[in-house]
C-alpha positions as CSV (number, residue, x, y, z in Angstrom):
1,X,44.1,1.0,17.6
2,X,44.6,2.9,21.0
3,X,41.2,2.8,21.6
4,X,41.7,-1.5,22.7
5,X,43.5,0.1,26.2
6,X,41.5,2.3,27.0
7,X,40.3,-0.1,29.9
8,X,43.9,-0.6,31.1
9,X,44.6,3.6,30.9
10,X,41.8,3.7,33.3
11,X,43.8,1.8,35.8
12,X,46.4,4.1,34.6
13,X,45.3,6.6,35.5
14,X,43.0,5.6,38.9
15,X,45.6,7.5,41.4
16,X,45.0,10.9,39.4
17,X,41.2,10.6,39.1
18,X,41.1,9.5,42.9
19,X,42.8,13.0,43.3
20,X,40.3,14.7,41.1
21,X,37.2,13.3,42.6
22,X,38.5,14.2,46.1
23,X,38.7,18.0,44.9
24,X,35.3,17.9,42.9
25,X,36.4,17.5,39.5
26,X,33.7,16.6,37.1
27,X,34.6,14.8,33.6
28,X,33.1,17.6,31.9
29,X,35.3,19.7,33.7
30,X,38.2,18.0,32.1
31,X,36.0,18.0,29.0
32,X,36.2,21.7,28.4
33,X,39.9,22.2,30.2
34,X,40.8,20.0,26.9
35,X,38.8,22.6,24.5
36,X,40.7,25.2,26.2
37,X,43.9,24.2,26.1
38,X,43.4,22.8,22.2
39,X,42.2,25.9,21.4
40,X,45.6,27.5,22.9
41,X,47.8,25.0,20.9
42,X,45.7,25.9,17.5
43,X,46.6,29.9,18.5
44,X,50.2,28.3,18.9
45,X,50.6,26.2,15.8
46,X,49.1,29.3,13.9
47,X,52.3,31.5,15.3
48,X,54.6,29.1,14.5
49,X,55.0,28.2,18.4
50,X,55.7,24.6,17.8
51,X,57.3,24.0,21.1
52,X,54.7,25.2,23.1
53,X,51.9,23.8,20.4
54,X,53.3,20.0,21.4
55,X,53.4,21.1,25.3
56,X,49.7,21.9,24.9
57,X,48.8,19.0,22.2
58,X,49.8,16.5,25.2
59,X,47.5,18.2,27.9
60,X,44.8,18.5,26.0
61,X,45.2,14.8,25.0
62,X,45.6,14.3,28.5
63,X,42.1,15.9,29.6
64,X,40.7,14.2,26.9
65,X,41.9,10.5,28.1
66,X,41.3,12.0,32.1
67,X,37.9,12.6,31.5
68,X,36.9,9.2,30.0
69,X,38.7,7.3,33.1
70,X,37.1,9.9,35.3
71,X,33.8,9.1,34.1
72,X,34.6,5.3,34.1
73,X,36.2,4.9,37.3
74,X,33.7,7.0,39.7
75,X,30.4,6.0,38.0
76,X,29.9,9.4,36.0
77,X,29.2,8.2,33.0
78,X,26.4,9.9,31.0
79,X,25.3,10.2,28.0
80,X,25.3,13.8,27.7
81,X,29.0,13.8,28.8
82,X,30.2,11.2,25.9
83,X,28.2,13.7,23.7
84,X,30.0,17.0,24.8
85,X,33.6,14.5,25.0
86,X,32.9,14.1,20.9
87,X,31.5,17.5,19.9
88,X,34.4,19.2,22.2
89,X,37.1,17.0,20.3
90,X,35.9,17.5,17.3
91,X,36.0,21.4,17.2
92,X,39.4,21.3,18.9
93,X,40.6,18.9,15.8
94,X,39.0,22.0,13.6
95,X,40.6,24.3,15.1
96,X,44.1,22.3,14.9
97,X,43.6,21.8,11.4
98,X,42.4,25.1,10.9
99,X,46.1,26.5,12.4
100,X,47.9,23.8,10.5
101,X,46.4,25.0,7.3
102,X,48.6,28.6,7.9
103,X,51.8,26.4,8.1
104,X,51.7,23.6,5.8
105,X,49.0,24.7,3.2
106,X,45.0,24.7,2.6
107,X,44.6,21.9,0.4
108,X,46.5,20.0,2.5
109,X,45.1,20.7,6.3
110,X,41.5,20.3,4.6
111,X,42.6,17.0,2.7
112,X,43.6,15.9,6.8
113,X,40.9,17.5,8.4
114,X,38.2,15.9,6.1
115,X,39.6,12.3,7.3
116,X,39.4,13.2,10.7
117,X,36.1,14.1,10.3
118,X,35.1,11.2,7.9
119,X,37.1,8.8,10.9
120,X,34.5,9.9,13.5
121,X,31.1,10.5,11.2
122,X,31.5,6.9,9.9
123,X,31.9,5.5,13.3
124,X,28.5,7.4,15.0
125,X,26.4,6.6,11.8
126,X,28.1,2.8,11.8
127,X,27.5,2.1,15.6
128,X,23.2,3.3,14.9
129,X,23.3,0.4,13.0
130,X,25.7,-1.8,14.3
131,X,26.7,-2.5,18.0
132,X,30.6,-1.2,17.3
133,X,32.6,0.1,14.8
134,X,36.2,1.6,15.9
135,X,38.2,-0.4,13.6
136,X,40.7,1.2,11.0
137,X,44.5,2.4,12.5
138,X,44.0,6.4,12.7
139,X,41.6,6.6,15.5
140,X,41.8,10.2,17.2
141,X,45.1,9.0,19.1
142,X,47.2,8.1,16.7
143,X,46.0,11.4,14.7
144,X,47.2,13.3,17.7
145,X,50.5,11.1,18.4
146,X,51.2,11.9,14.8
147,X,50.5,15.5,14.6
148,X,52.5,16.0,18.0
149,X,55.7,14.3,16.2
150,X,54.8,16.6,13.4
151,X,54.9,19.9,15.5
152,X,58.3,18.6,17.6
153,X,60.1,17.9,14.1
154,X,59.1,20.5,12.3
155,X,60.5,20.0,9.2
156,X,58.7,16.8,8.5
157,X,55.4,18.7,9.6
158,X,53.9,18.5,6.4
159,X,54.6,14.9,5.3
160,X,53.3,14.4,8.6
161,X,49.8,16.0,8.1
162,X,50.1,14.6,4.8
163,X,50.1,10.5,6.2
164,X,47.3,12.1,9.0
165,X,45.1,12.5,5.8
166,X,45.8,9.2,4.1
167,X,45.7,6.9,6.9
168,X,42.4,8.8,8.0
169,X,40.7,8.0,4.7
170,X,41.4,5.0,5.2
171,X,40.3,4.6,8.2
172,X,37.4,6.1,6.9
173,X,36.7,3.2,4.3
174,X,37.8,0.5,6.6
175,X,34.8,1.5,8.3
176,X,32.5,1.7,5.3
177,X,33.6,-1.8,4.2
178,X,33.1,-2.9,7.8
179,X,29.9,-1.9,8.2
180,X,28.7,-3.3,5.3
181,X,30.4,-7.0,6.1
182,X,28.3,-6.3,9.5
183,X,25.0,-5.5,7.9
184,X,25.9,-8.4,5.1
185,X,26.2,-10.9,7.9
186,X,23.3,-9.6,10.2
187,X,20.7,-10.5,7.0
């Protein structure tokens, strides 16, 4: 769902990646700043640190969306760059759902994690066969929007996780029975 404004939070976001092209910042810069600073809000979640876990849930989310309108607005779009972008999210949604699993429970953080996973495998193996496939309504930034409400009320933290999980399987299988509509209709 978030992903449809992605053009318009380029625009956004043009007077800060002026800033950060001036000074030499590279997309993959922001790229790993993001790893780094998930990596500190998993350490945070895991101590119970819920405060500071939402403080540094946002800034990570915020390299993640800076490097994208980085690399759209000043031309530095590669392909290994939308490569690292993906492999780097993906281990810093591990790690969060890794932390999560010491606060709300295993079977639970893996039940969410598994969808997040699912959410992004299904759209890279959809889109070798298909031009695009980021339908379904839990994308990676309403996963995060989510979890982030989750850590800042922590007392709904684990139905929280819990919807995570359910709306990423279905996101999941929106995608399955999208894909297969798309290859239906290509034949």
């Amino acid at each position: 769902m978030l992903s449809a404004i992605k053009g318009r939070t380029t625009e956004l976001l043009k007077p800060i990646t002026n800033i950060l092209a001036k000074i030499g910042i590279k997309p993959n810069h922001l790229t790993i700043l993001g790893l780094l600073l998930g990596f500190l809000c998993a350490y945070e979640i895991y101590l119970g640190n819920y405060t500071v876990s939402v403080i540094l849930l946002i800034l990570s989310s915020l390299m993640d969306a800076l490097d994208g309108a980085l690399a759209r607005d000043k031309g530095m779009i590669t392909e290994f760059g939308g490569f690292l972008d993906s492999v780097l999210d993906r281990y810093v949604d591990i790690a969060i759902f890794f932390a999560l699993g010491f606060q709300v429970g295993w079977v639970l953080a893996v039940f969410a994690l598994s969808g997040a996973l699912m959410v992004s495998y299904t759209r890279a193996r959809a889109e070798k066969i298909i031009p695009k496939c980021d339908v379904g309504i839990a994308e990676r930034g309403e996963r995060l929007i989510l979890i982030m409400i989750g850590l800042a009320f922590p007392s709904i933290l684990e139905s929280i996780v819990l919807i995570v999980g359910i709306l990423s399987h279905l996101t999941a299988l929106h995608r399955i029975i999208y894909t297969y509509k798309e290859c239906k209709r290509k034949t």
